[in-house]
VOVO-962639 format. One record per residue (C-alpha): x, y, z. Coordinates in nm, 2 decimals. Layout:
BEGIN
[rovex [X, Y, Z]]
...
END
This chain:
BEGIN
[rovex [-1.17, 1.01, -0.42]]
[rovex [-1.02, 1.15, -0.12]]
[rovex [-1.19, 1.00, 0.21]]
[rovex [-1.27, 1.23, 0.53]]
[rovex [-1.03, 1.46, 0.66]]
[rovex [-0.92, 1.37, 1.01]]
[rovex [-1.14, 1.63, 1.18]]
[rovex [-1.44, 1.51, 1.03]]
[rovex [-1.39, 1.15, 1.18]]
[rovex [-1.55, 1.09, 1.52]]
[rovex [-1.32, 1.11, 1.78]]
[rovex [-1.23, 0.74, 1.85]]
[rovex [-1.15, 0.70, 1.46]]
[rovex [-0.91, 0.98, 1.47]]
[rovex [-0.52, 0.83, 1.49]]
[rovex [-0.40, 0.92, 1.80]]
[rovex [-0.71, 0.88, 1.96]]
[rovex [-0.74, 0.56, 1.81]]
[rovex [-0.42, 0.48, 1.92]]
[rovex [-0.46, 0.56, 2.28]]
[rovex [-0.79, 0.35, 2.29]]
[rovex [-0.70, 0.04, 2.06]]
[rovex [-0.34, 0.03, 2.07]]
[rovex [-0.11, 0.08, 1.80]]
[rovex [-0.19, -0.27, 1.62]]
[rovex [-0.51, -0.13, 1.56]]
[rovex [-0.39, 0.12, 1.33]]
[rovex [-0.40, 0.10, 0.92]]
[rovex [-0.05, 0.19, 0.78]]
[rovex [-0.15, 0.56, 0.65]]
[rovex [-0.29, 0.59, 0.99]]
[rovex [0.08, 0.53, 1.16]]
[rovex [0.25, 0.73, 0.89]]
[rovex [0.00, 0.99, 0.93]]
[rovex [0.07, 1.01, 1.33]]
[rovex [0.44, 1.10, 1.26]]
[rovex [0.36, 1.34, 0.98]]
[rovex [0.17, 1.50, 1.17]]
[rovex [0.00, 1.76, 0.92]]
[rovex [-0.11, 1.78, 0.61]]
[rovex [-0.19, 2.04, 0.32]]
[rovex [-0.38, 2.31, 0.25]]
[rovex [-0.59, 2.09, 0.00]]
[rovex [-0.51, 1.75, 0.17]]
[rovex [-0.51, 1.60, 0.50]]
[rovex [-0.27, 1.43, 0.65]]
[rovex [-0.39, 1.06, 0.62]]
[rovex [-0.44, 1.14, 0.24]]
[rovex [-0.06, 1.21, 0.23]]
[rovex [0.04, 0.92, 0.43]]
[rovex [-0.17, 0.71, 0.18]]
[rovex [-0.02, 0.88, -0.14]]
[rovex [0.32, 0.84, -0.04]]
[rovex [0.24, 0.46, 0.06]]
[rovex [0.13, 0.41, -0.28]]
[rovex [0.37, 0.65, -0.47]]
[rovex [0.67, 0.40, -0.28]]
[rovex [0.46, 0.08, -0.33]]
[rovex [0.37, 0.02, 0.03]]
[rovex [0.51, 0.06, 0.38]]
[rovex [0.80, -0.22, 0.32]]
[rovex [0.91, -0.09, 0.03]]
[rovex [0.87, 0.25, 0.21]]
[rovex [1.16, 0.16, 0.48]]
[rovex [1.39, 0.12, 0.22]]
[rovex [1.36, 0.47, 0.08]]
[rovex [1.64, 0.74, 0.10]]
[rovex [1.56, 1.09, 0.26]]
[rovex [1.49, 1.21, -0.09]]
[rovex [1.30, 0.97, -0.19]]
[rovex [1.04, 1.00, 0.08]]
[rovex [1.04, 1.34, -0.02]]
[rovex [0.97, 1.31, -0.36]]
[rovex [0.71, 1.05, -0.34]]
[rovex [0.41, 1.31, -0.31]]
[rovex [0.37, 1.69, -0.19]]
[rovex [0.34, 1.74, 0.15]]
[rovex [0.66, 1.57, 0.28]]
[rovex [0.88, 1.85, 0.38]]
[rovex [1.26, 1.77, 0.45]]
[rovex [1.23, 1.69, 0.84]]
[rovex [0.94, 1.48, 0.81]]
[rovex [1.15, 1.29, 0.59]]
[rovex [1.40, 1.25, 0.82]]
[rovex [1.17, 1.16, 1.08]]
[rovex [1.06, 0.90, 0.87]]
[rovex [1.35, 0.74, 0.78]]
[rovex [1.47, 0.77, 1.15]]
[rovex [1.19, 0.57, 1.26]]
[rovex [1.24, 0.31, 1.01]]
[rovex [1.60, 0.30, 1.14]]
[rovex [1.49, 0.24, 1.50]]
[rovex [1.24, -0.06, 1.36]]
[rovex [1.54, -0.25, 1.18]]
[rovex [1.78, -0.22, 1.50]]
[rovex [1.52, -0.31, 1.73]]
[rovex [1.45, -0.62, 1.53]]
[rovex [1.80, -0.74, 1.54]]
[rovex [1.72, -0.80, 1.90]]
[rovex [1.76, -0.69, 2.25]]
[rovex [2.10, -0.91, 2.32]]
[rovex [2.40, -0.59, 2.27]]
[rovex [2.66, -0.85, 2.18]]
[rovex [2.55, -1.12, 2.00]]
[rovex [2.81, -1.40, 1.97]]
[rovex [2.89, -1.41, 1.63]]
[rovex [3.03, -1.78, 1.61]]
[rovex [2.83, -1.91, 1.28]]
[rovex [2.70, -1.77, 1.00]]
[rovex [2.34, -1.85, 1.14]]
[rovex [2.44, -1.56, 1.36]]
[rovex [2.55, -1.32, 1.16]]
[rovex [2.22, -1.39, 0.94]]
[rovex [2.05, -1.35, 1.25]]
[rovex [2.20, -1.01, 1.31]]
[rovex [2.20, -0.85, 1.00]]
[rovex [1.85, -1.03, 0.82]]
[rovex [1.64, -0.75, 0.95]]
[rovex [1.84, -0.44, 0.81]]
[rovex [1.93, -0.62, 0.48]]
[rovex [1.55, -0.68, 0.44]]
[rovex [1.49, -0.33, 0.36]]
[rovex [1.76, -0.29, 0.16]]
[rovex [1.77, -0.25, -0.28]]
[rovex [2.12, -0.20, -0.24]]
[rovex [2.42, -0.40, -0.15]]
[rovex [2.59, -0.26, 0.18]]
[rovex [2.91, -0.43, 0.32]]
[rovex [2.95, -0.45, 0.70]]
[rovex [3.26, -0.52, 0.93]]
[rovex [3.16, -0.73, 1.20]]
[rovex [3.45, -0.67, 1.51]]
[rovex [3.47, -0.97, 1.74]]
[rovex [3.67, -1.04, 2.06]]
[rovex [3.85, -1.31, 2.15]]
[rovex [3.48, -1.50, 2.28]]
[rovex [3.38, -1.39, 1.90]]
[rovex [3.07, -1.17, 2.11]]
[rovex [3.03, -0.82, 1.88]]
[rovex [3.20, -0.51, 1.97]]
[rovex [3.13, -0.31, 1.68]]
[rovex [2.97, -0.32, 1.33]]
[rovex [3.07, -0.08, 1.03]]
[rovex [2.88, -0.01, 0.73]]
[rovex [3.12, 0.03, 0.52]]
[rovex [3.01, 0.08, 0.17]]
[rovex [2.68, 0.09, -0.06]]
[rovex [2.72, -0.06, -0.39]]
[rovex [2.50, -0.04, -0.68]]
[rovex [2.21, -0.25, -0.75]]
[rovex [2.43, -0.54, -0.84]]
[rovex [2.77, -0.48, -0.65]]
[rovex [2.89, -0.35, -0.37]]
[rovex [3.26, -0.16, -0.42]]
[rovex [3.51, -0.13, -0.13]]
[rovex [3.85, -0.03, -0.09]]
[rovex [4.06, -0.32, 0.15]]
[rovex [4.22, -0.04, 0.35]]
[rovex [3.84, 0.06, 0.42]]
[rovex [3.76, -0.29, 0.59]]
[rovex [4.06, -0.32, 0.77]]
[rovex [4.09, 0.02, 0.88]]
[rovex [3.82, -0.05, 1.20]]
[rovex [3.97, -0.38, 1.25]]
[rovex [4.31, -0.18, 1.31]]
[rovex [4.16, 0.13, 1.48]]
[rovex [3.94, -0.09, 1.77]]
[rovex [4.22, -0.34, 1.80]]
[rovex [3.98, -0.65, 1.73]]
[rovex [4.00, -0.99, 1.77]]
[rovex [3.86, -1.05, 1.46]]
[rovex [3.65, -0.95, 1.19]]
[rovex [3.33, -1.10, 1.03]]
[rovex [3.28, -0.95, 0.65]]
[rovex [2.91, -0.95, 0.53]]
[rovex [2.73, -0.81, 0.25]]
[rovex [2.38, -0.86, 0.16]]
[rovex [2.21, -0.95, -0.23]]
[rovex [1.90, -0.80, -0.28]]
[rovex [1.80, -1.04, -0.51]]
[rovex [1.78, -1.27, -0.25]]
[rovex [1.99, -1.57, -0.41]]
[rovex [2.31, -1.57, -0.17]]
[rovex [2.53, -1.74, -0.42]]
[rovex [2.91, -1.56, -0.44]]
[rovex [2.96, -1.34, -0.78]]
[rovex [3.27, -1.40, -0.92]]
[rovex [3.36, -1.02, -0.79]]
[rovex [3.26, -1.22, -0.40]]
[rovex [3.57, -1.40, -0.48]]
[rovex [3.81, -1.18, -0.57]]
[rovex [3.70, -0.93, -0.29]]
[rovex [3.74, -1.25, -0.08]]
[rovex [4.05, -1.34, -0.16]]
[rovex [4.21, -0.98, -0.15]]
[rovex [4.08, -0.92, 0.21]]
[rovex [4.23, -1.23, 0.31]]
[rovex [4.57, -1.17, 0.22]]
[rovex [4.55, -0.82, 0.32]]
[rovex [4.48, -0.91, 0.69]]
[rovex [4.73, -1.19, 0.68]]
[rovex [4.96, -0.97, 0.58]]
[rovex [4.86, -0.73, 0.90]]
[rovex [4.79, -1.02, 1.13]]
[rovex [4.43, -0.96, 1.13]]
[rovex [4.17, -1.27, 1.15]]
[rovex [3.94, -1.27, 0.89]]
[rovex [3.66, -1.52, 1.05]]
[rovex [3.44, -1.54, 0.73]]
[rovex [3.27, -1.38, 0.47]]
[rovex [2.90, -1.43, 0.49]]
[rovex [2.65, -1.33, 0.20]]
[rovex [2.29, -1.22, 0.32]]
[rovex [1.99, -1.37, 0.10]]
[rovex [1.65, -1.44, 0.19]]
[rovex [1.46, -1.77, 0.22]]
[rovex [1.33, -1.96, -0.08]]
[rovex [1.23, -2.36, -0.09]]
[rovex [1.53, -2.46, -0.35]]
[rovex [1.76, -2.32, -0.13]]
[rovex [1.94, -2.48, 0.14]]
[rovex [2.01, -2.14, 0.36]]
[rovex [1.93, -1.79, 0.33]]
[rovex [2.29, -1.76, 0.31]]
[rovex [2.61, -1.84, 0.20]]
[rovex [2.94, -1.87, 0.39]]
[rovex [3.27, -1.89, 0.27]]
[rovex [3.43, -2.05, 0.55]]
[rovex [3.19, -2.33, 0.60]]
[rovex [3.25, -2.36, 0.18]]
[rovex [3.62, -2.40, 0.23]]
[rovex [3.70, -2.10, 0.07]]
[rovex [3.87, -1.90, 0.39]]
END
């Protein structure tokens, strides 16, 4: 059963209206989504298609981590540049909670967890970054560098040295996250590891340490695991 259509609400109950009154915390996730869709259908309004595609996706977390397409095919009435607008916003979310600092000093793998938790949050991939550091180990640049399947993420070594090379770095941070959530290194981890090792020793690049992004749990000791504080680099 498809609840009121927006200009059938009072005034005050309508989103932006609601929104200008109450603030933004006030607002029910279809009632956000349906602010930056905008419209609707012919046959259904607009906060009925922010709640179908909130449900088609499985809510607004698992929402974030859609591609383009799949916002778009999660329900009718998502044409291609809402979907873009969508996943924009969800873009400007994650780097806005990695924190206002621009150069975070990347001198531990609590900081690197720090930086990248957020973004690898939303993620049901694996994605490998290039964190470039200077000589004070502050961030100058970060490189997304691959996304791997469900289970791996694949990477060519001349692809994560290559901005190490080009920006004339210090050093270099690898990450990657696991969306499982268990940080502990694959097998694959280790080999990648150890190739990207000797590869920048042999071009007199510092790898700094490799740092696998998890999440929380209570039987683990971090929500990550780092191969230099494991003796491995």
């Amino acid at each position: 059963m498809r609840g009121p259509r927006i200009r059938e609400l009072p005034e005050a109950d309508r989103p932006r209206e609601k929104l200008t009154q109450r603030g933004a915390a006030s607002l029910t996730d279809a009632e956000l989504i349906a602010i930056f869709l905008r419209t609707g259908t012919a046959e259904r309004d607009v906060i009925d298609v922010a709640r179908d595609v909130l449900a088609a996706r499985g809510g607004l977390h698992a929402l974030a981590r859609a591609s383009v397409q799949e916002i778009r095919n999660a329900t009718k009435g998502i044409d291609p540049a809402k979907a873009v607008e969508l996943a924009a916003v969800f873009e400007v979310g994650r780097r806005l909670a990695r924190g206002a600092e621009e150069q975070p000093r990347l001198n531990s793998p609590e900081a690197v967890h720090e930086l990248l938790a957020p973004e690898c949050a939303t993620l049901d991939r694996e994605r490998l970054y290039v964190l470039l550091v200077n000589t004070r180990h502050r961030l100058i640049r970060m490189e997304r560098v691959s996304v791997g399947s469900l289970s791996e993420s694949v990477a060519h070594p001349r692809e994560i040295l290559r901005p190490a090379l080009i920006h004339s770095a210090f050093g270099f941070v690898l990450a990657h996250n696991h969306p499982s959530g268990d940080p502990s290194p694959s097998e694959a981890d280790r080999r990648l590891t150890r190739r990207i090792h000797e590869a920048a020793d042999l071009l007199q690049l510092r790898l700094l340490d490799h740092v696998i992004i998890g999440a929380p749990a209570p039987d683990r000791a971090a929500p990550y695991y780092s191969f230099k504080e494991n003796g491995l680099l």
